[in-house]
Residue, then its C-alpha position, 0 to 999 in steps of 0.5 A: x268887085x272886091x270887098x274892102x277887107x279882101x283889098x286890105x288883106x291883099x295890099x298887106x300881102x304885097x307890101x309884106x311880099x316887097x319888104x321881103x325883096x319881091x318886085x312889085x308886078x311878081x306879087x301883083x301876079x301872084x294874086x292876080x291883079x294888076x299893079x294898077x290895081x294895087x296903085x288904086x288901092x293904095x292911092x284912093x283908100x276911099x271907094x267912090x263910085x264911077x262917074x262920067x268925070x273919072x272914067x269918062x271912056x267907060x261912062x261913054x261906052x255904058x251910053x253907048x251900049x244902054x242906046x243901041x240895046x233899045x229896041 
């Protein structure tokens, strides 16, 4: 996970980046992240936690896995 200061860091190095004429999947590259990445960042500035209700498909796969682990 990246900290919250990393992601201001990054998401001011990709808006400097594109005010500079680079698009905006180039400079996601150049840091190694997705642009849906930077679109979470820039969209939810809050961080909240995973919950069944946001990622459901992740939420599913976690069950799923916690049950067939037991033995």
């Amino acid at each position: 996970m990246t900290s919250h200061p990393d992601r201001q860091h990054a998401v001011n190095l990709i808006q400097e980046a594109q005010l500079n004429g680079v698009p905006l999947v180039k400079a996601c590259v150049s840091l190694n992240l997705s642009v849906r990445t930077y679109q979470s960042w820039t969209t939810n500035q809050s961080s909240t936690p995973i919950s069944g209700q946001s990622y459901p498909g992740l939420y599913r796969t976690i069950n799923c896995q916690r049950r067939s682990a037991k033995p």
